[in-house]
KOLMIDO-197357 format. One record per residue (C-alpha): residue in three letters; chain; x, y, z negated. Coordinates in Angstrom, 1 decimal. Each point is the difference from the previous one (the first is absolute). Layout:
N
PT, ala, A, X, Y, Z
...
This chain:
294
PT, unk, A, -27.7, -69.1, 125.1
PT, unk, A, -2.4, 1.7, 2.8
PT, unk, A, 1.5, 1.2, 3.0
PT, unk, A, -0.9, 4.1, 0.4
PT, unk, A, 1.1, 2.5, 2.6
PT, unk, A, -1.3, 3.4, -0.5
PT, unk, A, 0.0, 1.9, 3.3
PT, unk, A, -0.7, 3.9, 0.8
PT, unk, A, 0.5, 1.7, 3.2
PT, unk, A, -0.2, 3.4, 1.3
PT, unk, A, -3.3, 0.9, 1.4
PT, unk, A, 2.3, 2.7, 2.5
PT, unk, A, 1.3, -3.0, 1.4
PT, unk, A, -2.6, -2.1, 0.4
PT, unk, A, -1.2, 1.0, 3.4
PT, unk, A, -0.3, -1.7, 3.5
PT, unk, A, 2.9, -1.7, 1.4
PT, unk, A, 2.3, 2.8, 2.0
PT, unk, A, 2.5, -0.9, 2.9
PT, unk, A, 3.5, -0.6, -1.0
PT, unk, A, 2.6, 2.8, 1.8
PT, unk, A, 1.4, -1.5, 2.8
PT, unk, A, -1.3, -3.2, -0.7
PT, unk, A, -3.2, -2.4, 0.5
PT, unk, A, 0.0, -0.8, -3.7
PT, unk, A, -2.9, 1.4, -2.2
PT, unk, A, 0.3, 1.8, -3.1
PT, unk, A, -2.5, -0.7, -2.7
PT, unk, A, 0.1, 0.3, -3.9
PT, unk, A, 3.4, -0.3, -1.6
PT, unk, A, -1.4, -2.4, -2.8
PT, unk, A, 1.8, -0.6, -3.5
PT, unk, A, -0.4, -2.8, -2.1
PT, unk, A, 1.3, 0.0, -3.7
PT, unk, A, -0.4, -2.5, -2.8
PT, unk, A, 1.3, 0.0, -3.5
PT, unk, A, 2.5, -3.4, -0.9
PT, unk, A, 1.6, -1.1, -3.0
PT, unk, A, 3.9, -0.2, 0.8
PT, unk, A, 3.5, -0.2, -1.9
PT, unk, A, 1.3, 2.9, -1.4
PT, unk, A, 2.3, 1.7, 2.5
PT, unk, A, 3.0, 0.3, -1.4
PT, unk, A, 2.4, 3.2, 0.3
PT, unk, A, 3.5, -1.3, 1.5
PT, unk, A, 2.2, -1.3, -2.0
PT, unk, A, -2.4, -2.4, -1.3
PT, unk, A, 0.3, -3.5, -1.1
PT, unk, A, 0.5, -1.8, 3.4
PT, unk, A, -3.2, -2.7, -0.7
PT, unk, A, -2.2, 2.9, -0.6
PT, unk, A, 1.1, 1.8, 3.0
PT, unk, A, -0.9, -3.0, 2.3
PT, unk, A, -3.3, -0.6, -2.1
PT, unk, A, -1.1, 3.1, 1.6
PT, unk, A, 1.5, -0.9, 3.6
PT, unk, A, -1.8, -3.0, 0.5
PT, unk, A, -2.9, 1.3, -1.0
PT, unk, A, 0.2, 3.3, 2.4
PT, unk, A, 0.7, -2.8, 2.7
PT, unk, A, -3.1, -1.1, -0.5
PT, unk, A, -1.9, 2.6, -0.3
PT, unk, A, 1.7, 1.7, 3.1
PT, unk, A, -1.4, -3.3, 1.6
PT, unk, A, -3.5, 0.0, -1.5
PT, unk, A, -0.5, 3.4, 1.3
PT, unk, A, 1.3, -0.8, 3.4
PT, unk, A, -2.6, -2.5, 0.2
PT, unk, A, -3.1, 2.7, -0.8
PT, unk, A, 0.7, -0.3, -3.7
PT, unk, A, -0.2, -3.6, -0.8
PT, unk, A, 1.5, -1.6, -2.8
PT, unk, A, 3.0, -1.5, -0.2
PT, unk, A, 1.4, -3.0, -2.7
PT, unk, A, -1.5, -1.1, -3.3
PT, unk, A, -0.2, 2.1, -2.8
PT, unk, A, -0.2, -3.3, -2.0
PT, unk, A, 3.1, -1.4, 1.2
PT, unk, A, 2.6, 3.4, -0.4
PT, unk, A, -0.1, 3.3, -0.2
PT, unk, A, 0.8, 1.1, 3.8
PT, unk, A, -3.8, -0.5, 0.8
PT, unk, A, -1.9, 2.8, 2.0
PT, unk, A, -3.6, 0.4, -0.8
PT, unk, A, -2.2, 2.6, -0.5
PT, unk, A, -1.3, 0.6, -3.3
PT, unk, A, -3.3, 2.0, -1.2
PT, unk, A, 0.9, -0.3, -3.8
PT, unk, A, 3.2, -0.5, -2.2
PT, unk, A, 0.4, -0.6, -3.7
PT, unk, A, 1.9, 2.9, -2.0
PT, unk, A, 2.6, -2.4, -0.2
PT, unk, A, 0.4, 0.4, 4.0
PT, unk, A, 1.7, 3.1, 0.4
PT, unk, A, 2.6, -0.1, -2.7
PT, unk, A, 3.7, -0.4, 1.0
PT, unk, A, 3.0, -1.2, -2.3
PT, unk, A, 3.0, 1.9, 1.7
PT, unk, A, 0.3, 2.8, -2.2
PT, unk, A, 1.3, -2.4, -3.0
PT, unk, A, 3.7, -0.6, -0.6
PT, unk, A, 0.5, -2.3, 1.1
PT, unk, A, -2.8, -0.5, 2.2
PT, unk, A, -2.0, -3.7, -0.4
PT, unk, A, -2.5, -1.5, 3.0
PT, unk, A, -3.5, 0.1, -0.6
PT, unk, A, -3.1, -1.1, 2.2
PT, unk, A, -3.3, 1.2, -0.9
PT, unk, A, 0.7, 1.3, -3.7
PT, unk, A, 1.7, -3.7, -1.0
PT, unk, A, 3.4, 0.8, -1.0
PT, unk, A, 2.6, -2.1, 1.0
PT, unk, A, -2.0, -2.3, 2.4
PT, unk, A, 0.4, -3.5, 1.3
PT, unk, A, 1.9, -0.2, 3.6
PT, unk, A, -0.4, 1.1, 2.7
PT, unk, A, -2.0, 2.9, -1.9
PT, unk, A, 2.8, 1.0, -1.7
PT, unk, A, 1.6, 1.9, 3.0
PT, unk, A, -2.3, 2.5, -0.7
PT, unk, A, 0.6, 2.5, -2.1
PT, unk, A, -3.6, 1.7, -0.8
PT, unk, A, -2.7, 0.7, 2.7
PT, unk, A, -1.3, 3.0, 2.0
PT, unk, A, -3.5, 1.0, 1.6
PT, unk, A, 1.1, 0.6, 3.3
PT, unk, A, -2.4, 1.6, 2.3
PT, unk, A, 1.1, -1.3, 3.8
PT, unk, A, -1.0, 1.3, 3.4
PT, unk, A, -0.7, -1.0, 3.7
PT, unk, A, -0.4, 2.8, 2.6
PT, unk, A, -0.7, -0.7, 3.8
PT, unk, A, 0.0, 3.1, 2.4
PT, unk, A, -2.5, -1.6, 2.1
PT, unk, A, 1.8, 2.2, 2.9
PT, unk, A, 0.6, 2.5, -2.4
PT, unk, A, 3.9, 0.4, -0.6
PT, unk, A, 0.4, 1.2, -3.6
PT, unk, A, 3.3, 0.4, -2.2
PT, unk, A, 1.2, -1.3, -3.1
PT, unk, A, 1.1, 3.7, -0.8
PT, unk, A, -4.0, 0.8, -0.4
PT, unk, A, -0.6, -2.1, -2.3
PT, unk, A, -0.9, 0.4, -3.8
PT, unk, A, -2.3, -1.1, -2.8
PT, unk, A, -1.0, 1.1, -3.9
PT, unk, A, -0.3, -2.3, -2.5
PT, unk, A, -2.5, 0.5, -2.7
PT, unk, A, -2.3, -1.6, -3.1
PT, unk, A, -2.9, 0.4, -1.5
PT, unk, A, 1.2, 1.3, -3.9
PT, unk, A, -0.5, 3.0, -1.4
PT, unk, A, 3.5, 1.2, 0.7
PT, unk, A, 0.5, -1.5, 3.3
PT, unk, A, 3.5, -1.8, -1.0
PT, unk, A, 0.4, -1.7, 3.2
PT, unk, A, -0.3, 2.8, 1.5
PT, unk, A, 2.9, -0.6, 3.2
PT, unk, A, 0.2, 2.4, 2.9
PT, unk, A, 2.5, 0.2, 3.6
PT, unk, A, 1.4, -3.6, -1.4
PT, unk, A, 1.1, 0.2, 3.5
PT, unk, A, 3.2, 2.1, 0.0
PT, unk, A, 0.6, 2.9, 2.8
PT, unk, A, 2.8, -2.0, 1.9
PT, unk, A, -1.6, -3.2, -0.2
PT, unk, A, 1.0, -2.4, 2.4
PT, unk, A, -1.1, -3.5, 1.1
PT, unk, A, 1.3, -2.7, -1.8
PT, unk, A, -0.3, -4.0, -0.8
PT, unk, A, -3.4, 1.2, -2.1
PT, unk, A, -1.0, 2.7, 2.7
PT, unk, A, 0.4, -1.8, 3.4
PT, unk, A, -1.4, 2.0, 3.2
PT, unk, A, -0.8, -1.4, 3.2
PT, unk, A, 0.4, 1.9, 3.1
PT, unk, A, -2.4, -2.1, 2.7
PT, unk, A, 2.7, 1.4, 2.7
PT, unk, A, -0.6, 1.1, 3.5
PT, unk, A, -2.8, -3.1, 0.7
PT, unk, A, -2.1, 1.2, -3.6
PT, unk, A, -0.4, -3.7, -0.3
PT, unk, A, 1.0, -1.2, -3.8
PT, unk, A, 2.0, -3.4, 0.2
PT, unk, A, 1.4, 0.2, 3.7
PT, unk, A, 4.3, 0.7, 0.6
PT, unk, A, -0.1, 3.4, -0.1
PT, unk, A, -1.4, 0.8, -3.8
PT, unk, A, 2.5, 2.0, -1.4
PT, unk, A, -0.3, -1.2, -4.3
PT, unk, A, 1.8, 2.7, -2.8
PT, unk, A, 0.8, -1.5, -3.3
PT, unk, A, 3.5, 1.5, -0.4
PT, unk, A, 0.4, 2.9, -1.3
PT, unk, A, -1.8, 1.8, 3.5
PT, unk, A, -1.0, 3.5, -0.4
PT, unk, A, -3.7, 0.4, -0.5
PT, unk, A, -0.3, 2.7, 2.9
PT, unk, A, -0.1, -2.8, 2.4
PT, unk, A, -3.6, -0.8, 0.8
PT, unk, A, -1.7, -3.5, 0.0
PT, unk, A, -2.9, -1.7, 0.7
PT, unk, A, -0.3, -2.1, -3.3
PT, unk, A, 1.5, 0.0, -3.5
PT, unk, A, 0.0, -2.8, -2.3
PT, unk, A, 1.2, 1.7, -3.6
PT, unk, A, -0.1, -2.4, -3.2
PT, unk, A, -1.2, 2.6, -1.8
PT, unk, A, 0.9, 3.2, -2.6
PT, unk, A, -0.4, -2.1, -3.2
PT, unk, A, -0.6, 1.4, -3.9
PT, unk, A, 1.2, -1.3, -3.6
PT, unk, A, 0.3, 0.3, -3.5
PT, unk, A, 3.6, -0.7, -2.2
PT, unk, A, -0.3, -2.3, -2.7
PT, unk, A, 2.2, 1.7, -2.8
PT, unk, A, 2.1, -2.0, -2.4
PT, unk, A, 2.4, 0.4, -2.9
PT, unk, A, 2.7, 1.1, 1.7
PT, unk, A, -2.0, 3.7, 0.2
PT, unk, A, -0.2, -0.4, -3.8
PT, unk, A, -3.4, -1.6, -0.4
PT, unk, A, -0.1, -3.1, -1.9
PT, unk, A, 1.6, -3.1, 0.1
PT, unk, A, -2.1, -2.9, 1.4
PT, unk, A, 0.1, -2.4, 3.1
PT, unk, A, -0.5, 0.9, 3.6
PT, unk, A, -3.3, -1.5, -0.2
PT, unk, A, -1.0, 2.6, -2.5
PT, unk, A, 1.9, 2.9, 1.8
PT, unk, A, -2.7, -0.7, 2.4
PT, unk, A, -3.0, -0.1, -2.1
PT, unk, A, 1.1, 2.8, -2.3
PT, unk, A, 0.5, 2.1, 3.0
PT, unk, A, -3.3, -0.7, 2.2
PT, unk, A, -2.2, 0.4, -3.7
PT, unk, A, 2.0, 3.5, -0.3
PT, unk, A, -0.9, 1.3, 3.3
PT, unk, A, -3.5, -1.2, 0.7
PT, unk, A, -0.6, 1.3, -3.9
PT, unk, A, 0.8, 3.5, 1.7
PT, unk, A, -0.9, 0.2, 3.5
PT, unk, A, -3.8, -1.6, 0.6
PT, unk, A, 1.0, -1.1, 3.9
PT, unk, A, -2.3, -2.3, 1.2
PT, unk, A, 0.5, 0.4, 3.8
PT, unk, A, 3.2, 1.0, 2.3
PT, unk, A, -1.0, 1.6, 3.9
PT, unk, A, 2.6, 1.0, 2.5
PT, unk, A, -0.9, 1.9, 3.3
PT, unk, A, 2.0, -0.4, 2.5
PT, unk, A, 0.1, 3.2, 3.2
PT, unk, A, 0.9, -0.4, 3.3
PT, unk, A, 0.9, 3.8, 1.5
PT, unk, A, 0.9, 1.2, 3.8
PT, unk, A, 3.1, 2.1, 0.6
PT, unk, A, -2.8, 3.0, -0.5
PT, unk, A, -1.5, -1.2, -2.8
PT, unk, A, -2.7, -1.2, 1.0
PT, unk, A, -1.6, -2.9, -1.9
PT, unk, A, 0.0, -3.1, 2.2
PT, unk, A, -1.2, -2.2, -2.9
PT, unk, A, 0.1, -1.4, -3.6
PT, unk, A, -0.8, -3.6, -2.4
PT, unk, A, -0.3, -0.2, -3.4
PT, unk, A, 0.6, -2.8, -2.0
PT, unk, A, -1.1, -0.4, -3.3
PT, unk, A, 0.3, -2.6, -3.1
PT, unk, A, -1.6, -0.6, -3.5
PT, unk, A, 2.3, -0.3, -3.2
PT, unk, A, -1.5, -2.7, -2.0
PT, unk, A, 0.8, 0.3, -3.7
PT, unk, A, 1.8, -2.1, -2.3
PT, unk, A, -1.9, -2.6, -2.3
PT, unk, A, 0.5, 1.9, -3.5
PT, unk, A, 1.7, -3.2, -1.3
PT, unk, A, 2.4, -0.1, 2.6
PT, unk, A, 2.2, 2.6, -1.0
PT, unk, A, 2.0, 1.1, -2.6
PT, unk, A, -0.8, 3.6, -1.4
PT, unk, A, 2.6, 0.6, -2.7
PT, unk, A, 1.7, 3.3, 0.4
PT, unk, A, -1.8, 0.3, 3.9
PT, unk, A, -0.1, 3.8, -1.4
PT, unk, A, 3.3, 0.6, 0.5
PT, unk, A, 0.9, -0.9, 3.5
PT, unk, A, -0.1, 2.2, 2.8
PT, unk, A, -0.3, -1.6, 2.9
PT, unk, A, 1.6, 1.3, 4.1
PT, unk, A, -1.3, -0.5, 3.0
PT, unk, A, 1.0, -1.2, 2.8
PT, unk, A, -0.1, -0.2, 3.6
PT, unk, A, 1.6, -0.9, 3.4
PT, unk, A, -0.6, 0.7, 3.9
């Protein structure tokens, strides 16, 4: 798949460079980079243990992808932790399978896969972000996005994923250059634990605010069939209902005042299913949730 990076940033902020306080560093643009990825479902503690790292190792790379300018990181051929940006995704892609009981790993709408794909338990779009102050110290706390698509009823429709005491974590790391304002010398000052997002930085690498769809199966009184077709059935049930052929999230970036110091948006096309490549008994009668996670 193409590599695509969408990029907007405040026109208030794009003037000349201004003097750093107390300092002989420059201030220029704080610029914001987001990008929309494919990535295992995220699953809500106390998952299944595989599933949980399936997500961790691909956070690690994606934390290290964007710490390199947003590269990509692993094969997407080889497992399921791969980090790449994405411009498209099949309907299949943003179904999860965590809502069943029990639960059953999925990769990509194939139920059940073959290993190591079956430590995933369903996929999300996940929308990830790079900021660099440039000079500019900025703070997690400032930070929010929207989440929308393109049908009729907006059904994607996510806003403030980003929670009011949100803090910095292993999928929101902040950088503080330190005293020097030099990234990469002894005195950086890295928050991934649980730091509170009042504490300013100079960068933050954030895996993203990612969005799904639960697969339905018998246990909510359905039908009876196999996983396989708990998929199919359920992605022919909602696309039947909801015409989304696009998914956007806008990420802001916001000064203690308010003031907008910038924003990216990311956005990705939902390519439909082949008509023979789903099963559309009974696709009436499911009602599918969504999901999401920051």
């Amino acid at each position: 798949m193409q590599a695509s990076r969408s990029l907007q940033t405040s026109s208030a902020i794009a003037a000349a460079a201004l003097a750093f306080m107390g300092s002989n560093v420059s201030r220029a643009a704080v610029v914001l980079t987001t990008s929309a990825h494919i990535s295992p479902f995220k699953f809500a503690p106390p998952g299944p243990p595989n599933q949980a790292q399936a997500f961790t190792d691909w956070n690690t790379n994606a934390i290290q992808g964007l710490m390199q300018g947003d590269a990509s990181v692993g094969d997407p051929a080889v497992g399921p932790a791969a980090y790449y940006p994405v411009t498209s995704v099949n309907q299949r892609d943003v179904f999860d399978t965590v809502v069943n009981s029990p639960t059953f790993p999925s990769w990509r709408g194939t139920a059940d896969p073959a290993p190591p794909f079956n430590t995933s338990f369903g996929n999300a779009v996940d929308f990830s972000l790079r900021i660099v102050g440039n000079g500019t110290q900025f703070k997690l706390a400032n930070l929010d996005n929207i989440t929308t698509s393109n049908d009729a009823g907006n059904d994607w429709s996510f806003g403030s994923h980003l929670s009011a005491n949100r803090s910095y974590a292993s999928t929101r790391v902040g950088i503080n250059y330190g005293p020097d304002h030099i990234r990469g010398t002894a005195d950086d000052i890295v928050y991934q634990n649980n730091e509170s997002g009042s504490l300013p930085v100079d960068e933050l690498d954030y895996s993203g605010v990612g969005v799904a769809q639960d697969v339905l199966d018998p246990a909510f009184g359905v039908m009876p069939g196999t996983h396989q077709q708990d998929i199919d059935r359920s992605i022919a049930a909602y696309f039947s209902k909801h015409n989304v052929t696009q998914i956007s999230n806008t990420f802001q970036l916001k000064d203690d005042a308010g003031a907008l110091l910038g924003q990216a948006t990311a956005s990705v096309n939902v390519v439909p299913e082949p008509a023979s490549g789903l099963l559309i008994v009974g696709a009436a009668s499911f009602t599918c949730l969504r999901r999401r996670k920051a």
